[in-house]
C-alpha positions as CSV (number, residue, x, y, z in Angstrom):
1,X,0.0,0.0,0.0
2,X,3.1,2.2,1.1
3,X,4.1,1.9,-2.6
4,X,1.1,2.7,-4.2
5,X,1.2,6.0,-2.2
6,X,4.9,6.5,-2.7
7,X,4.2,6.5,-6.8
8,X,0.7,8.4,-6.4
9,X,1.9,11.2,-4.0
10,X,5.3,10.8,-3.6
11,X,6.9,10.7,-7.2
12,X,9.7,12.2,-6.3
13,X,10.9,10.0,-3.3
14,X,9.3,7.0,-5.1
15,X,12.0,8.0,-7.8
16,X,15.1,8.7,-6.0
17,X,14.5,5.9,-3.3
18,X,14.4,3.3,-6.8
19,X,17.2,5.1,-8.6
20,X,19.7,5.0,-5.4
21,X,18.6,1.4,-5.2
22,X,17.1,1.5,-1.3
23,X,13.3,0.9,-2.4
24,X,13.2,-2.5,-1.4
25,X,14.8,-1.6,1.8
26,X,12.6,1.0,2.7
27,X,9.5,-0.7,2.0
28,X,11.0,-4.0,4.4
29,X,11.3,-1.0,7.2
30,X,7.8,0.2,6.9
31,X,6.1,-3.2,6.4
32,X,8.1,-4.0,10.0
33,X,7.6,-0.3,11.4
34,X,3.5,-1.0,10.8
35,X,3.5,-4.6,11.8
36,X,4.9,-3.7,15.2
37,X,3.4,-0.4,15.8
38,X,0.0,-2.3,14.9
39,X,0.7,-5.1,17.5
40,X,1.6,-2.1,20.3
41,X,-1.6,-0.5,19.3
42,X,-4.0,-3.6,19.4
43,X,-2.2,-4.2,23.4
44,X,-2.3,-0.8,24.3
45,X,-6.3,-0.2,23.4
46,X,-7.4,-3.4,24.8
47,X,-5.4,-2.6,28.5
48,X,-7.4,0.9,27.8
49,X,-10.7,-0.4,27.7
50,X,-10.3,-3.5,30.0
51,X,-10.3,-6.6,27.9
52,X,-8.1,-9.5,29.1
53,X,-8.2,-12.8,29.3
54,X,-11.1,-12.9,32.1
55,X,-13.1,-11.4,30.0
56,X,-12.4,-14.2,26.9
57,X,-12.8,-16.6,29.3
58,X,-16.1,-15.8,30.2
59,X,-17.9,-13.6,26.9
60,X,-15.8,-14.9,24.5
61,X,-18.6,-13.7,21.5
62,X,-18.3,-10.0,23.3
63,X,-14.0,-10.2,23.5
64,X,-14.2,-11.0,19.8
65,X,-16.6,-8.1,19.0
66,X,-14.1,-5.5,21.0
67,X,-11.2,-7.3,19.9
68,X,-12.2,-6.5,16.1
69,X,-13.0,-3.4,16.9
70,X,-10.0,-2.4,18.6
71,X,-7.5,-4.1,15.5
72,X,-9.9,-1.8,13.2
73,X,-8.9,0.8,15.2
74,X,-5.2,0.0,15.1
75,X,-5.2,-0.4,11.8
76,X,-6.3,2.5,10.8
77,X,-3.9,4.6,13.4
78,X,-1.4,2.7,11.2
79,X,-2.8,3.5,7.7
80,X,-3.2,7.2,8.9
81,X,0.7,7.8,10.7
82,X,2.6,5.5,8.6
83,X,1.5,4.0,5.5
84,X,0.2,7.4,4.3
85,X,2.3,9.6,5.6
């Protein structure tokens, strides 16, 4: 997705990142950058709103509900500060 935006938006970088031979690279980084910052996220929300294991164990059809809607969440934290930025 990072490169898609990089040759929509971001001709220029797109370009010289390519041309010096670091695209590759660079898009490694980000994929890693958003995997973890998406996994930090995803922990981070669910301590904020109370869902642990407690509450899998005994409403597991509710943890899934705020479970999916806290990854939704994180990833779109993620789309917004680093895939499109």
């Amino acid at each position: 997705m990072h490169l898609d935006y990089l040759k929509q938006h971001r001709c220029g970088r797109y370009s010289a990142l390519l041309g010096e031979g670091r695209l590759n690279a660079y898009l490694i980084s980000v994929d890693e950058q958003a995997h973890e910052m998406l996994t930090s996220l995803t922990v981070e929300f669910a301590k904020a709103q109370g869902i642990d294991e407690h509450l899998k164990a005994t409403d597991q059809m509710r943890w899934v509900h705020m479970m999916n809607h806290i990854r939704n969440s994180a990833e779109e934290t993620v789309m917004r500060e680093l895939i499109l930025a």
